[in-house]
N, C-alpha and C positions, 0 to 999 in steps of 0.2 A: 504494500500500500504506500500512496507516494503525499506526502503534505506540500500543499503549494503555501506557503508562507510571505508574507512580508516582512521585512526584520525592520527593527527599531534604529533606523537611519534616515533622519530626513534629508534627504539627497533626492537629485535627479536621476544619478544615473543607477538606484537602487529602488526608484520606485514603482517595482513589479513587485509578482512574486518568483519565490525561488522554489526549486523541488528538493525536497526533502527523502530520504528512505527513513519509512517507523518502524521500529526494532520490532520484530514478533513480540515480546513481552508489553508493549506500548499500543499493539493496534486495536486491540479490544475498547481500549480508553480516549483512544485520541478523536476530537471532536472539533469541527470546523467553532470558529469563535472562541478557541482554548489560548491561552500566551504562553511560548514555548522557549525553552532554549538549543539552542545552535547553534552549529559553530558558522564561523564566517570570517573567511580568510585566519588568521592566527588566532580571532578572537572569537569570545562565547555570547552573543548577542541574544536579547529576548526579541520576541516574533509574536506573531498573531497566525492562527492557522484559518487561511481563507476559503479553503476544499478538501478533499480529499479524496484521489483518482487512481486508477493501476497503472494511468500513463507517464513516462519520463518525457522530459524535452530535451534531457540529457542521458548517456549513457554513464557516464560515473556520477553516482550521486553518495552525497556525504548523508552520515546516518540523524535524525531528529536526536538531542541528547536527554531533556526530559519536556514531561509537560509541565509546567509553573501551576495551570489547576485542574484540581480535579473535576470541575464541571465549568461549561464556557461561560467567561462575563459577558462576552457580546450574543444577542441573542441571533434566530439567520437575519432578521429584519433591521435589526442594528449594521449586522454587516454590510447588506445591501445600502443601508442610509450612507457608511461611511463611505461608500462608490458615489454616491452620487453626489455627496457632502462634498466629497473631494473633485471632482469634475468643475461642480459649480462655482467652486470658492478659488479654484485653481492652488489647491493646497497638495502638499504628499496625502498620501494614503493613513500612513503610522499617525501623523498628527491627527488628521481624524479619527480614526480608533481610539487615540490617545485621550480626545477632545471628549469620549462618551464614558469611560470610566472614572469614578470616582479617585480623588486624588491620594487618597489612602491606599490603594491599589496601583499607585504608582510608587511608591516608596520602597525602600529597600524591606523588605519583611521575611516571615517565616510560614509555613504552612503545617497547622496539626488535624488531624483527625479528629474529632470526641464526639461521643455517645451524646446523640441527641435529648432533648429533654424529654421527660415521662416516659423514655426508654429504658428497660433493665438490659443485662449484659446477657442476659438467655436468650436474648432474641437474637444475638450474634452467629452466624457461622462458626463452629469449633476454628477455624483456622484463623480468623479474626480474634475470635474471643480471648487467644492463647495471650494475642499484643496486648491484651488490656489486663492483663492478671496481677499486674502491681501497680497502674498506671492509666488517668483519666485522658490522659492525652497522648498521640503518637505521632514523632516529627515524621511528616512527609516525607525530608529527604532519607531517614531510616529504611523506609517502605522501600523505597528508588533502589537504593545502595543495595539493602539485604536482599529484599526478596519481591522485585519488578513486576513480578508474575501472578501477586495476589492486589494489586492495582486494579484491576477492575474488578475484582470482585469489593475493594473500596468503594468502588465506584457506585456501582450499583448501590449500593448500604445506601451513600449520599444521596440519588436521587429519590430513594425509596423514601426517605427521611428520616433512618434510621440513626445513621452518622450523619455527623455536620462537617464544614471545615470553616476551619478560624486561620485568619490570618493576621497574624504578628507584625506588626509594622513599626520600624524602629525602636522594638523592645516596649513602645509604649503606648499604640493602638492595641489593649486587649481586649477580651470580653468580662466585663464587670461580672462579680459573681456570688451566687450565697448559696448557704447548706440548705437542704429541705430536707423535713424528716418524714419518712413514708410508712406506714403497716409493710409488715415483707408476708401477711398471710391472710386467711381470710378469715373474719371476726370469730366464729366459733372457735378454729385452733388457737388463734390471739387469748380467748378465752380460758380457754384450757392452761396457755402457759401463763394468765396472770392466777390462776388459782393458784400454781403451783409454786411462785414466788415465794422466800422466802418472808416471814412479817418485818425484820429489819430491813430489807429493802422499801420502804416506805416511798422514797421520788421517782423508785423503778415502775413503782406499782401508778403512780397519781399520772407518770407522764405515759405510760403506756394504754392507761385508762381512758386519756384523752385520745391519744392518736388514732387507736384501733378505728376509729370510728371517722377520723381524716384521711377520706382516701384519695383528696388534692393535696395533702401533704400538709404541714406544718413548717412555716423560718425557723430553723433552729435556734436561734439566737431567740426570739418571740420567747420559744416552748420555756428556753431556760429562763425565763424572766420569769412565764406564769407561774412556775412551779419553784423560781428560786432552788431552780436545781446546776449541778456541774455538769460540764461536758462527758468525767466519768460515767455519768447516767446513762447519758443516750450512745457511748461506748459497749456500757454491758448489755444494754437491750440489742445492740448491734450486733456482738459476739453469740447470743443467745437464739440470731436469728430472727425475733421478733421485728425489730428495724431497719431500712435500712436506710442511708444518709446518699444524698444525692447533690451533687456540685450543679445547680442549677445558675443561666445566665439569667443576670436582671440589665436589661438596656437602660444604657444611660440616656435619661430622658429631659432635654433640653429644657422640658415644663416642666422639672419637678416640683412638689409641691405648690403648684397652680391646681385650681379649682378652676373646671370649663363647668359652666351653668349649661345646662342642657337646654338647647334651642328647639322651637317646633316651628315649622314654615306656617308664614307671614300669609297672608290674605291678601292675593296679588290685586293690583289695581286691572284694569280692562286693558289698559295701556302695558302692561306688564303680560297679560296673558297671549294678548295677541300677538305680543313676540316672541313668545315660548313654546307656543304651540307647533310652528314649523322646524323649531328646534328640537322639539321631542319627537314627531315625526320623524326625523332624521334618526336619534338613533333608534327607533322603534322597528323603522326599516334597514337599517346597518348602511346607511347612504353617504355618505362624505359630499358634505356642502358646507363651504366657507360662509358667516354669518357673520354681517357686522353689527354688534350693540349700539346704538349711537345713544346716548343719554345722559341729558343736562348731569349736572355733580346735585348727588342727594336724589335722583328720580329709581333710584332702588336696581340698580343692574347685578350688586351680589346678588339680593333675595333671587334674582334671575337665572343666576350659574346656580345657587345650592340646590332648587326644585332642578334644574334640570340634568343635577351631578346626581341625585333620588333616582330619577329616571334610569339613568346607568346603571348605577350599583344594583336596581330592582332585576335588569336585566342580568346581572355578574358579574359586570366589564368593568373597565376601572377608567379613570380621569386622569388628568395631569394639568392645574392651572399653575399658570405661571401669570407673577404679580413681579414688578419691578423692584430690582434691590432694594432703592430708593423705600419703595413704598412698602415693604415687607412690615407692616408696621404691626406692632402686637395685637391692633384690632383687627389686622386681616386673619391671621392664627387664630384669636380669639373664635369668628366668625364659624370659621370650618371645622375648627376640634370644639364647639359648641354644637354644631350639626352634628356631624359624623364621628365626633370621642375618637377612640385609639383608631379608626380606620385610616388615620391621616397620617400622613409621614408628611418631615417638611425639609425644607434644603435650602440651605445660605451659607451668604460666607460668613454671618455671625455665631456661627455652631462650631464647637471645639472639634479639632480632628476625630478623638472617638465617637461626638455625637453625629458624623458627619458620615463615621463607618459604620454605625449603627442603624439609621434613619436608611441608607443604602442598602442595609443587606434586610431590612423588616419588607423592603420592594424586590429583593430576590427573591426572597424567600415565601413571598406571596402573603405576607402577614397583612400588608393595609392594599386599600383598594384606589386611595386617592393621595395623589402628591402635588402639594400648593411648596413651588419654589422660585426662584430667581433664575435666569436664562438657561443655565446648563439641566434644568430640571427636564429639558423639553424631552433629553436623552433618557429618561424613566427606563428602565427594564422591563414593562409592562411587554406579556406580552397576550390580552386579552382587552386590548384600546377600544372604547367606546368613545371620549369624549374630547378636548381638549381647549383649554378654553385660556386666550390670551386678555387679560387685565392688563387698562391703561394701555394699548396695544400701540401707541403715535412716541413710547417712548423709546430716548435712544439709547438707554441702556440693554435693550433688547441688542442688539448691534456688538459683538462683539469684534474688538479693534485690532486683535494680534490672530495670529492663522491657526485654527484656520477662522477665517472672515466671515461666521456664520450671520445671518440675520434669525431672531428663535423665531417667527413671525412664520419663514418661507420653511423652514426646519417641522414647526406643527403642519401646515399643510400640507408639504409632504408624506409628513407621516401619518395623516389623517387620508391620504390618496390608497394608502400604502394598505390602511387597515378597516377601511370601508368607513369610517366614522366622519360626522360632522367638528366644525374647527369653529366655534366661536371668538371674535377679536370683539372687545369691549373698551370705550372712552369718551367720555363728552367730548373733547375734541379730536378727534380721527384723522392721522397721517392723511397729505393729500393724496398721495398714493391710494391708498386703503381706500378711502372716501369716492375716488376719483373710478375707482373699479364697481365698488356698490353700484353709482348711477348707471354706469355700462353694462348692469345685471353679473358680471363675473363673480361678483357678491351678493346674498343679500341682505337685503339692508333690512333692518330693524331698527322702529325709531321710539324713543321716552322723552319725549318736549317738556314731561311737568316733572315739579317733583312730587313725591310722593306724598298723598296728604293735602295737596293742592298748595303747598306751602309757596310762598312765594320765593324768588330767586333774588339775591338781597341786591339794595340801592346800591348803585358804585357812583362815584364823584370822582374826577379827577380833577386832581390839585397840580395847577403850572408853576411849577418853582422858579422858573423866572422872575413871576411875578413876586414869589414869595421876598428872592433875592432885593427886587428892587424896592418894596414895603419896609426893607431895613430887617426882615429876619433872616439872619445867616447861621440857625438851627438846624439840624435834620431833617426837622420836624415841622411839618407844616402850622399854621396855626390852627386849621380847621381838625387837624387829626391829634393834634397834640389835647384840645379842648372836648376830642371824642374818650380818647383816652382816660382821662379825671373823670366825664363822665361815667365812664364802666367802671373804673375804682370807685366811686360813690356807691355805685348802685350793686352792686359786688358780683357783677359781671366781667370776664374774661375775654382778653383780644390775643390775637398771633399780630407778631411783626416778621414780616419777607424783608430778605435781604438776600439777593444772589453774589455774596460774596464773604469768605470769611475773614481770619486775622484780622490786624485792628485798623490799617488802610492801606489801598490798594499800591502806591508807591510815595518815595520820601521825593522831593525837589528839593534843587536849592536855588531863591530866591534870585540870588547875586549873579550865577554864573549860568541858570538852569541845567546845573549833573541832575540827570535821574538814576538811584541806585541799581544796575542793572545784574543778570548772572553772569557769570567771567566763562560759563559755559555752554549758557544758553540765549539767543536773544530773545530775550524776555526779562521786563522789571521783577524787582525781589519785591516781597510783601512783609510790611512790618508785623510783628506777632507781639504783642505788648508784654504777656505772660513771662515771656524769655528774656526782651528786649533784644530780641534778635529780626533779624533781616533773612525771609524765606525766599528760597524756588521752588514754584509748587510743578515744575516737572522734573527735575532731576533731585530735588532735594537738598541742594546745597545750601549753607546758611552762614552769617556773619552777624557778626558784633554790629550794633549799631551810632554810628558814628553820632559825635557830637558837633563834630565839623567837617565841612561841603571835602570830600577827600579830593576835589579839584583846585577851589580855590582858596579852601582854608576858610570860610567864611563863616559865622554860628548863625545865618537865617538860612538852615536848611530844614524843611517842612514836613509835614506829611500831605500827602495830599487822595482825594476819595476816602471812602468808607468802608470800613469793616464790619464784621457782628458784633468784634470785642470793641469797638469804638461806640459803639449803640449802646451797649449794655453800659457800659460809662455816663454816656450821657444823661440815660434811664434815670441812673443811682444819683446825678445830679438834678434834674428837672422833676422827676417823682422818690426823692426817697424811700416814701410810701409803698412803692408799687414790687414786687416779690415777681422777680422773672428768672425766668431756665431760659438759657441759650443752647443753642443746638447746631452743632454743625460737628465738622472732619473733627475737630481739635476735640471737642468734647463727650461725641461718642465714641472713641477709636477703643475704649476698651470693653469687652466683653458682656455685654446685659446693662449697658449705662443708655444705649438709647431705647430700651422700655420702660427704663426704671423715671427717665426722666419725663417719658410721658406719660407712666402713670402715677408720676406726683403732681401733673398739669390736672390730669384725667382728677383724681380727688381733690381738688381745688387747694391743694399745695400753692398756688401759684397765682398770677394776674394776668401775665402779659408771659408767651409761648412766642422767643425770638429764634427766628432761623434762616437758615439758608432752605433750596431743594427738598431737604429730606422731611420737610414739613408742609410740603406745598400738596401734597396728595395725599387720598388713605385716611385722612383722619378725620374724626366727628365725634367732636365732645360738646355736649347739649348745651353749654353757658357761652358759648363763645358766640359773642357777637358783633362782635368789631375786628376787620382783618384791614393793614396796613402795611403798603408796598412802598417800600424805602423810596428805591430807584428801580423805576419799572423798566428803564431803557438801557440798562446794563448790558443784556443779550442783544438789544436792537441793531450795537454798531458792529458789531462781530464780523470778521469778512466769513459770509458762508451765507450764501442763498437762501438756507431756510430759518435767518434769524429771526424776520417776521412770524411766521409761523411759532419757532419756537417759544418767540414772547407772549404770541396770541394764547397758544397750549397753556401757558404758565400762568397769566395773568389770570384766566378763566377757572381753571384748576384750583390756583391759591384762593380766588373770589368764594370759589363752591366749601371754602371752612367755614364760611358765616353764617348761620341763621340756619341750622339743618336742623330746629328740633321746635321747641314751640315760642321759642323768644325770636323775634325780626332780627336779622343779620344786616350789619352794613359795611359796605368795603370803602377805604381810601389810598384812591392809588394816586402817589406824587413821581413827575416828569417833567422831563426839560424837554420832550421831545410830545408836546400834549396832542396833535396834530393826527399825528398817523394812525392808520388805519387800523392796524393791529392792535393798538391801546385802545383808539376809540371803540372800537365793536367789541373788545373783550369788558368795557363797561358795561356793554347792553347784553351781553349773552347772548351773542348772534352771529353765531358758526358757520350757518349758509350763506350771509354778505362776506362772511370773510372769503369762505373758499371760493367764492365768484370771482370776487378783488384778486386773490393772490394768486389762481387759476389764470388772469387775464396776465402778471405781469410775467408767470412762470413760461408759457405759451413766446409770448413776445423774447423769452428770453433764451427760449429753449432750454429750459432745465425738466426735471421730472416733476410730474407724472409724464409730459408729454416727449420726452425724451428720457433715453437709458441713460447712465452715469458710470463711466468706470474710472478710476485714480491709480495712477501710477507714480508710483514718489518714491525718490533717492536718493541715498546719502553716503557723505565720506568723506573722514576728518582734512580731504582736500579738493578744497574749493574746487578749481579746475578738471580734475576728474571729474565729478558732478558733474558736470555743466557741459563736458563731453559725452557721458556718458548717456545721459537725459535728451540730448540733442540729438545723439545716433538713432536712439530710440523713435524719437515722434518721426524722424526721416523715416525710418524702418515704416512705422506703421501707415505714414501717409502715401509709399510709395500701393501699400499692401489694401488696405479698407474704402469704402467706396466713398465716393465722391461728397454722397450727402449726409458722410460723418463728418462731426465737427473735430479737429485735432488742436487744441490749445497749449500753449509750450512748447517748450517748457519755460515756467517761472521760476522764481523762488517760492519756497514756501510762506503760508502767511507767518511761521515760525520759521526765521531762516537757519539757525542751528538750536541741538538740541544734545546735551552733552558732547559737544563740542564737534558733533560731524556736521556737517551742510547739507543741507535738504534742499532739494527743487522738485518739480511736481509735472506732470502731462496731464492733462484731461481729455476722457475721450467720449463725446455725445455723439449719442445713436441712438437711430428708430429700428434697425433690423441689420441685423449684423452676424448672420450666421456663423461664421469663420473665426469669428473673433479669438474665444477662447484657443481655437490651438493656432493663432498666430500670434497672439502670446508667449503661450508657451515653448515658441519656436522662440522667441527674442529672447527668452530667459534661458534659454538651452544653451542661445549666443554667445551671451553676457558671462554664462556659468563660470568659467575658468578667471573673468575679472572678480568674481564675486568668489572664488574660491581664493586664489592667490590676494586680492588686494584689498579685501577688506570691505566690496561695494554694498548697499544692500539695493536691494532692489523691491521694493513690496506692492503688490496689485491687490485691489478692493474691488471690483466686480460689480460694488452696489455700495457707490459709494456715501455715508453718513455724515461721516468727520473730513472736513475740506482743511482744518486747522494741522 
């Protein structure tokens, strides 16, 4: 039997696969989707097995050396996604594979055997049972080394669910663990030997008294408490036969000690049913149809997904919602382990590595039926897919920025093509993209104009800081929102303050000479952080003391200049002493459970005033908050990148929908220098459809997407000139190659001209139909290889491109 493998090299000229010969002792066990080791060239490389055939492509072939697991991570559907993943993103193959397993599973680790839970060791094969005769666990590579041959008949055990396998990662991914104490007989004979007890045995008699009769078992630890007995005890009941002790796993559980109140589905509005109903259909039929949610903020789109996550699970099948980092906010967990209790497994990057290998393997293992995570969740192991459903779906954290270049958006409908099921995408404001397909029927649209309850959608005002400037206020703070403000502290009402920006201001000047303090490695200004008194690069990370004089001319009127969160929060403690605020951004959730804790001390009126950057702008709804205040609404406006209108329209709109979602009026004030446009003004009025008419007209005229494709080519290298060569050859290369009524731009610099000290420049390539494209790419990158291997080039292509920056 021959294994066609890919080995773990991301390279060009390795990324096929290769044939393998599996040793007779190996072929019984070896399974497409298994990680393997092999040699290659001198070295012993792990691999992925992506077939397995009688045919060679070659006639000497080197032997497979072990398989890394005993049953495959990738499931066939995964494998096939990472072909296509890889096609589309123009990535290696291995990086895709790589892309779908959890990152525990990338680490260096070990692999043991152990006797599954509520299994005894009689249910073993003698030839298994003999490994376990002093010993709960058995290393894998033991099994290899000693005796090859009794590997599948492991094997089998595992899928049966007899054994388990654990994997060891770093010595310090394990499985959490406690004793459980079991009857070893059946209650009359238990009977018989507590008669026969001696009377001085008294804790033998009181704990065997209890257990006989637990035949889910007992914590040991518990048993000795209630009986104020020794571990001696349940030793001699052990030896006697009467008990036996079992090393059971307890998953480490991200919630511990949280209370989910158990939720029953809501009483849908008319508006709410009739967009569920051809949602249920779908999976009733097992039909895969892309469905867009469209729905003001507060018009009830969870209550939406949960009735029709019911629908699923009623059927068997399982879900997979994916909610934005950003927004992964305790009230969305709340939501869904309030519905659906333990069937939920969840996935972030706030969950400690073992909770992160545990939550992972309760979805192999078939323990929950639904997994609500952040972008990489889309990869679920499921493989009984019913549903799938994209929350906030217009955001660009969906967009993953390093290869491979997935979008999770085109990732769910794929795999919703793949598994017959419907692809729910939900957000009051909708990618134009997205939006732009709904009207052309390739979606369909589903629409929630109200919110729920008939509540109204709260007053926005916006406030021209111009004018504020010239009235003599040169505060932060408007005077109409500073005078809203005191009013919610009277009334002991609670506001959020937006600020898309953290540290305490954006850069330092100095008056005399105009230095801006910039990175020595990046062009880009440093950011003051007050906390340190230090001077940040929020891309490379470099940081510096902050000077007391202009390091050009010497001069002491060197300034700060913009606004930070920590410069807000300052001024709070000066114009309101009174008022009790959490700030929220990078700096002060970056550790561990600090950004739930912090909003659930807003959430118990801990608080007045909820300052933040992003991570506050979505997801949340706490019933006192009634006043929401946008620092500087035109922060994203000037951004070079074509969808910064859009993005501030997204934002402003988004941040608006925290006000007034429960039974008190909500009012928003948004302050801008830039009060005019379009984007600001229509996200006062909560009026999605003049936007996308507006920005559809200027997109068109400008040729960008929806109406044209977008791919990015950008490159870099710590010398100038190379660049600037190498980016050149290129757009010649493709303009000689792509048709006429492609647009080919570039190359530029980048709107970031270096970035730890290489030089970036950039190609843009717009296109309506472009068949050829991808493998005349990857003909240039074939080209380029040997400068990219010898000199350092990079070369990186986005396909679908996000980030212009």
């Amino acid at each position: 039997m021959i294994a066609k493998v890919i080995v773990d090299i991301p390279a060009s000229n390795v990324n096929k696969t290769f044939d393998y010969l599996i040793p007779k002792t190996l072929e019984a066990s070896a399974q497409p989707g298994m990680r393997v080791a092999v040699p290659f060239g001198p070295r012993k490389l792990q691999g992925f097995i992506l077939s397995i055939t009688k045919d060679a492509t070659v006639s000497k072939l080197k032997r497979l050396q072990e398989l890394l697991d005993p049953v495959p991570v990738l499931t066939s559907e995964l494998l096939s996604l990472g072909q296509w993943l890889s096609e589309e993103t123009l990535c290696f193959l291995i990086t895709a594979f790589q892309a779908m397993i959890p990152s525990a599973l990338k680490a260096t680790y070990k692999k043991e055997f152990a006797l599954s839970q509520e299994q005894h060791l009689s249910s073993l094969p003698s030839q298994v049972m003999r490994w376990f005769n002093h010993r709960t666990h058995i290393p894998y590579d033991e099994i290899v080394t000693t005796e090859p041959e009794l590997l599948p008949v492991f094997q089998k055990l595992v899928t049966a669910g007899t054994l388990e396998v654990i994997y060891k990662m770093n010595d310090k991914v394990t499985k959490k663990k406690i004793k459980v104490v079991y009857p070893n007989q059946s209650v009359g004979a238990l009977q018989t030997l507590l008669a026969a007890l001696p009377p001085q045995a008294l804790k033998q008699k009181e704990v065997l008294h209890y257990v006989m009769n637990e035949r889910e078992g007992v914590v040991q630890s518990d048993l000795l408490t209630m009986f104020d007995a020794s571990r001696s005890t349940v030793t001699a009941l052990e030896k006697k036969g009467a008990v036996v002790v079992i090393d059971q796993e307890l998953y480490r559980d991200p919630f511990a000690g949280r209370e989910f109140k158990k939720t029953t589905p809501l009483t849908l509005t008319a508006q709410q049913e009739e967009s569920m109903r051809p949602m249920v259909a779908a999976v009733e039929e097992e039909r895969h149809e892309t469905f867009l949610l469209h729905g003001v903020t507060g018009s009830g789109k969870t209550e939406v997904y949960l009735q029709t996550i019911e629908a699923v699970l009623q059927k068997g099948k399982e879900a997979i919602v994916l909610v934005p980092e950003i927004s992964l906010t305790p009230q969305m967990v709340l939501r869904f382990k309030g519905r659906f209790g333990s069937r939920v497994a969840v996935m972030h990057s706030g969950l400690s590595a073992g909770e992160k290998y545990d939550e992972w393997r309760k979805i192999q293992r078939k323990e929950v039926s639904v997994v609500v995570g952040a972008r990489s969740a889309v990869f679920a192991p499921f493989e009984n897919l019913g549903l799938i459903i994209i929350d906030e779906e217009h955001e660009s954290s969906y967009k993953q920025e390093e290869n491979p270049r997935y979008h999770a958006r085109d990732v769910a409908i794929h795999r919703g093509l793949m598994n017959h099921c419907p692809v729910i995408l939900g957000s009051a404001t909708p990618s134009l993209e997205t939006y732009a397909r709904a009207q052309k029927g390739v979606y369909t649209l589903c629409e929630l104009l109200e919110r729920v309850n008939s509540r109204e959608l709260p007053a926005v005002e916006i406030v021209d800081m111009r004018e504020e400037l010239r009235n003599g206020n040169r505060s932060m703070f408007s005077e109409d929102l500073f005078a809203k403000l005191q009013d919610r502290l009277q009334k002991g009402e609670q506001s959020v303050l937006f600020l898309n920006r953290r540290g305490y201001s954006s850069f330092i000047l100095c008056r005399d000479c105009g230095y801006v303090g910039e990175c020595p490695h990046c062009d880009i200004s440093l950011t003051y952080h007050k906390k340190h008194h230090t001077l940040r690069c929020h891309y490379c990370g470099y940081a510096e003391e902050m000077p007391t004089n202009c390091p050009s001319c010497e001069s002491s009127y060197i300034r700060f200049f913009g606004t930070g969160t920590q410069k807000v929060e300052e001024e709070l403690a000066k114009l309101l002493p009174e008022a009790r605020v959490i700030r929220m951004d990078v700096d002060t959730t970056s550790r561990k459970g600090s950004h739930e804790k912090l909003l659930s001390q807003f959430g118990e009126g801990k608080a007045d005033i909820l300052l933040g950057t992003q991570m506050i702008a979505k997801g949340l709804d706490f019933p006192k908050v009634t006043l929401v205040g946008v620092l500087a609404a035109d922060t994203m406006l000037h951004l070079p990148d074509f969808r910064a209108s859009e993005k501030t329209f997204q934002l402003l709109t988004q941040v608006s929908g925290r006000a007034g979602r429960h039974e008190l009026e909500g009012e928003v004030v948004i302050q801008s220098y830039t009060v005019g446009h379009y984007s600001i003004e229509l996200a006062s009025k909560h009026d999605y459809h003049t936007f996308y008419k507006e920005e559809m007209a200027v997109r068109q005229s400008h040729r960008y997407p929806p109406y044209y494709y977008l791919t990015l080519l950008s490159f870099s290298h710590p010398d100038v000139l190379k660049v600037v060569d190498a980016s050149e050859k290129c757009a010649g290369y493709l303009r000689e190659r792509l048709s006429e009524r492609t647009l080919i731009l570039g190359p530029v610099v980048s709107p970031i001209a270096r970035i730890k000290d290489r030089y970036r420049y950039q190609v843009m390539i717009k296109y309506k139909n472009e068949p050829a494209l991808s493998r005349i790419i990857q003909e240039l990158l074939q080209h380029f290889q040997p400068l990219m291997d010898k000199e350092g080039l990079h070369i990186s292509v986005d396909m679908n491109a996000q980030q212009m920056m």
